[in-house]
N, C-alpha and C positions, 0 to 999 in steps of 0.2 A: 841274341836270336838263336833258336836252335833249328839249325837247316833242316830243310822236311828234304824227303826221298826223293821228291816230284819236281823239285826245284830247280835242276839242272834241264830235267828234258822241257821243262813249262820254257826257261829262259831260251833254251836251243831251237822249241819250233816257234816263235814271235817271229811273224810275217812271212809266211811258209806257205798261205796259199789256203789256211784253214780255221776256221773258228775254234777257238781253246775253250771248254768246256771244265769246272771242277765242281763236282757234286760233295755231298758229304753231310753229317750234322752241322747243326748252328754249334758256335764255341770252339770248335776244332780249331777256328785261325785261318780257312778261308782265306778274309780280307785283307788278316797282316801280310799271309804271304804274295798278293797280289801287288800290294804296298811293295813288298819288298824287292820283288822282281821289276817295279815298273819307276822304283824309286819316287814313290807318287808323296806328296804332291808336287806336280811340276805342271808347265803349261801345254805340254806336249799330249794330255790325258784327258780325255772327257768321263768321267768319275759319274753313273748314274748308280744310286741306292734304291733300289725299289721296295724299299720299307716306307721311303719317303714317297707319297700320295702324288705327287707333283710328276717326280720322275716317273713313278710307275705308270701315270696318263698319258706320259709324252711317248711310251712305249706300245700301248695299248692300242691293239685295231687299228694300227698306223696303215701310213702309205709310202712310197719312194720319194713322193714330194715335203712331207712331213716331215721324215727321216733326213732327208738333207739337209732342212732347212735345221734341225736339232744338232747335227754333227758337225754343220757346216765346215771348216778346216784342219780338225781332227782327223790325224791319223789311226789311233790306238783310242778303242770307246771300251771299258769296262762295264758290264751289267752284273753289279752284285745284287744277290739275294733273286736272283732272276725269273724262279718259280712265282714269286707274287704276280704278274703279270699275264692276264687271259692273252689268250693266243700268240703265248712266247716263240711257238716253235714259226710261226709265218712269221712273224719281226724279225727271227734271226733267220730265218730262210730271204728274206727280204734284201737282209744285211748282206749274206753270203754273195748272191747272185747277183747286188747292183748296186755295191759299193766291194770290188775285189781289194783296192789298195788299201783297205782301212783291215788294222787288226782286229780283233774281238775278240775280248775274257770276257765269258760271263760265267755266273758261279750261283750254284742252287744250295740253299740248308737242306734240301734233302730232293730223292729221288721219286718225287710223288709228280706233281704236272709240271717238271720239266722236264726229264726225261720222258713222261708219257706224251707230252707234246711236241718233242723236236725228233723223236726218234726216228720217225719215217722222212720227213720233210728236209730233214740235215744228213740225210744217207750220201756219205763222201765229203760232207761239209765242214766235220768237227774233228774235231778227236778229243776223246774224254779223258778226265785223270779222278780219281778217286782220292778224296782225303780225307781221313780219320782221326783220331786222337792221337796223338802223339808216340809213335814207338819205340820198343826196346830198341831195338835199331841205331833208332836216328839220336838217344839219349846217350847209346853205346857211344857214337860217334862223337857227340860233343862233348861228353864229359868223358867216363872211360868205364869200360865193363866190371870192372873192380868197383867204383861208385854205384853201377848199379845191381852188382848184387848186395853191396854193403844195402839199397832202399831198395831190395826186393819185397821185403814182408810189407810195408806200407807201399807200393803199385800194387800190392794183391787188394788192398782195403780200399785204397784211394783214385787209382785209377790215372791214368794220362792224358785229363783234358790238359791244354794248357794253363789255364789260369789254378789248378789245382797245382801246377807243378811248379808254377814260378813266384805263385801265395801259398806254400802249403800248412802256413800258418790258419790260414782261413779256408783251406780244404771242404770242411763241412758244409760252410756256407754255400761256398760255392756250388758244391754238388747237389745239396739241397734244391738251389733256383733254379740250375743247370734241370734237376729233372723235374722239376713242377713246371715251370712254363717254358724257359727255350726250346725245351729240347721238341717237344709237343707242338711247338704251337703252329705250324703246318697242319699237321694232321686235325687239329680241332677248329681249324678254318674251314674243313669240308661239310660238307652238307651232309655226306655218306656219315658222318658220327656225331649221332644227334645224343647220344649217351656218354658223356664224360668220364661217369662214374665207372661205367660197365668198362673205360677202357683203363682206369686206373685198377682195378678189380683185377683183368686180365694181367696186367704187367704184376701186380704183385703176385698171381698164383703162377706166372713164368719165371719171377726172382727166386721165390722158393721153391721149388724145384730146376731150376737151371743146372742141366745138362741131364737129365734122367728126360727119358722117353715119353711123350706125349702124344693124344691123338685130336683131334678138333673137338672130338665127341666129347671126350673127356674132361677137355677145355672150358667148351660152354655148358656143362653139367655143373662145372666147379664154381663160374662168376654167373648161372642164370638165362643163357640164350645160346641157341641154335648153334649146330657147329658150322653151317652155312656162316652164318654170322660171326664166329670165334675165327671161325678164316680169312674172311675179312681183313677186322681187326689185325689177327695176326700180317697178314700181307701188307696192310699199310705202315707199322710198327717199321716191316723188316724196310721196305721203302722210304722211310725215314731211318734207314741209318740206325735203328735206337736195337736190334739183337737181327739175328740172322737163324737160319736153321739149317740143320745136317740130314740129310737124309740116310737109311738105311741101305747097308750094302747087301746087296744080294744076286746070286750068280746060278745056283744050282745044288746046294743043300736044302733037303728041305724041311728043318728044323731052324733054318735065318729067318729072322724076323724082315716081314718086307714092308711094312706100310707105317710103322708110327718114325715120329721125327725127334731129332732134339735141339732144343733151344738153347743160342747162347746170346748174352750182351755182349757189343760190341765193349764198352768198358765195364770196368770190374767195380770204377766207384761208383756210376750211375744204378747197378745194380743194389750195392749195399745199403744207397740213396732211398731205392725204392721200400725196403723191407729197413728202412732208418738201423740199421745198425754197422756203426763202425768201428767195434771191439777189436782189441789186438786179435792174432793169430790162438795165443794161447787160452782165450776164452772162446774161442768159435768151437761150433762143434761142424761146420761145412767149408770147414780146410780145402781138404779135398776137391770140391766144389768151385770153391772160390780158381783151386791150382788148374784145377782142369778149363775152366773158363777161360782165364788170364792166357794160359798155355796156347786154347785155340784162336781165340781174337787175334794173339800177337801174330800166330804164322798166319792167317789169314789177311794180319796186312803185309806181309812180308809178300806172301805170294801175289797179292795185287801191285803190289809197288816197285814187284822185280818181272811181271807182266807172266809169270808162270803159268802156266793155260795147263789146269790140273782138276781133276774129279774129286771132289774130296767127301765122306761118308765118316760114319760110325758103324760098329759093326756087332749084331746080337743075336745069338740063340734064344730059342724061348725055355731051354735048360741053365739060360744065364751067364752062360760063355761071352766075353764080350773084348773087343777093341775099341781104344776111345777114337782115335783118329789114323782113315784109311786116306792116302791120297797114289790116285787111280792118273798115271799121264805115259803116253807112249808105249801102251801095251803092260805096262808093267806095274805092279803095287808094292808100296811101301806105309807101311804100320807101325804107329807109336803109341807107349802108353803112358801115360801123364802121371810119378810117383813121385809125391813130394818129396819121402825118405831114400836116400839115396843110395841105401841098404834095403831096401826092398826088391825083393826080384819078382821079374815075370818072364815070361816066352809067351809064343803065340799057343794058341787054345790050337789042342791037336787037330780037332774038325778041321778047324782054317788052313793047318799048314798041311793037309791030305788034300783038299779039295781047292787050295791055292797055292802051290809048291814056288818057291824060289821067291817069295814075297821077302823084302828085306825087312830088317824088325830093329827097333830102338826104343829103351826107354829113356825118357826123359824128367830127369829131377832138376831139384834146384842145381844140382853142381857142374849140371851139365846144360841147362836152357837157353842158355847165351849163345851154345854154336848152331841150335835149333832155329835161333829166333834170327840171324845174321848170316 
């Protein structure tokens, strides 16, 4: 078992007075780690899966009396996959308010109507934890940072689901189904996405270009519909866990770019998944790409995992001056630049350090990404 980050504080607040909440993709391990916190199975657990049709009814437009009679002497009721069930957030406001002594895990594949349904009704009720694909981090820690630069170049290609990391014999496969159907298959239950095609279209023209500057308009010119509608799309993607976006920094020059965004995958091999290719390093020609991605997924879960409450942006001129990643916390900026070779130099772009003085600055290559990422 490789301890995830979240694992300590998930075990430390059990029966604290709050509902435990963990979002995140399908495949990430979720349920092992609920498993493994709760040492399930045992008889102490009332275990509902709301993939299975049965549990998910007995949750459904419930009542106080229903709900009792479902939980009956259970102290600790897990709800995995919890999003499948209409009006999750009044069940679990149900649960909060009129069964206190009973614990509650429940866990979403993604951040689409679970979180849009509990988030008002569980104000004070929860506390949430986020969990992602597996990180350099947490890899750092159980094996050793030397193992993981020796499989640096394959997590650039293959990525840190679990099952890629502990089959990575069967790697491909797995990343394969991982992005045809797990990873999706929230988002294509909705009514809002009556175009399948159109949203496979979108994710492959964000894989091939991933981390270059995008605009909606742009977007939906590329796969055929409206940028109303490429926003969308994109919004529920990011609410599913499957890429995120950077906004542009801007303060008071005014040659910075302020309105397009850029797109990153949360992993590296679902991306490669998308656009089927997983060549070594030495036949890619979006190295680059791949390092800059990998680079910001990883701190992004670092900063979730170590609760860092930070701005974080990309940074461009329309003269082409540019920072990959600015992160904005306590008044103050700090700026990295994502260079694979480790003989490569940069500094910041004069504009930036005139018009943002005392900004600290680091590049980061592979020889040095480890103290980045920990």
């Amino acid at each position: 078992m490789i301890t995830r980050q979240i694992e300590s504080e998930l075990r430390a607040r059990l029966h604290k007075g709050k509902l435990l909440v963990i979002v995140g993709p399908r495949q990430v391990g979720k349920t092992t780690l609920m498993k493994q916190i709760l040492n399930f199975p045992n008889d102490t657990v009332l275990w509902l899966n709301c993939d299975n049709p049965d549990d998910r009814l007995g949750l459904q437009d419930t009542t106080v009396s229903s709900l009792r009679s479902l939980i009956g002497d259970f102290k600790l009721v897990v709800i995995d996959e919890a999003q499948r069930v209409s009006n999750i957030g009044l069940t679990l406001k149900i649960l909060a308010d009129e069964f206190p002594e009973i614990q509650v895990l429940a866990s979403g594949s993604s951040a689409l109507e679970l979180a849009n349904s509990i988030k008002e009704p569980l104000t004070g009720r929860k506390r949430e934890f986020q969990l992602y694909p597996i990180s350099t981090q947490e890899l750092c820690e159980h094996t050793s940072s030397r193992e993981e630069l020796r499989l640096l170049e394959k997590r650039l290609v293959f990525g840190f689901y679990p099952e890629v990391i502990n089959h990575p014999s069967d790697a491909r496969e797995a990343l394969q189904e991982i992005s045809s159907s797990y990873l999706y298959k929230d988002i294509l239950s909705l009514q809002e996405v009556r175009k399948p095609a159109i949203l496979q279209k979108l994710l492959l023209a964000l894989a091939l270009q991933v981390g270059s500057e995008v605009t909606f308009n742009d977007l939906g010119n590329t796969v055929g519909i409206d940028k109303e509608t490429a926003e969308k799309y994109l919004d529920l993607l990011e609410k599913a866990f499957v890429i995120f976006r950077l906004n542009s920094f801007s303060r008071n020059m005014r040659r910075e770019i302020k309105k397009s965004k850029k797109i990153y995958f949360w992993d590296n091999g679902v991306r490669n998944a998308i656009i089927n290719n997983f060549n070594s390093l030495e036949l890619r020609t979006d190295k680059g790409a791949l390092w800059e991605n990998f680079l910001i997924s990883e701190r992004m879960k670092y900063l979730s995992y170590h609760r860092i409450v930070t701005n974080v942006y990309f940074w461009r001129t329309t003269t082409g001056k540019e920072i990959d990643w600015l992160e904005e916390r306590e008044g103050k900026l700090f700026a990295f630049e994502a260079k694979w070779n480790p003989e490569r130099k940069a500094k910041l772009p004069l504009g930036f350090e005139e018009a943002y003085p005392n900004t600290e600055f680091q590049i980061v290559h592979r020889e040095n990404y480890i103290d980045f990422l920990r």
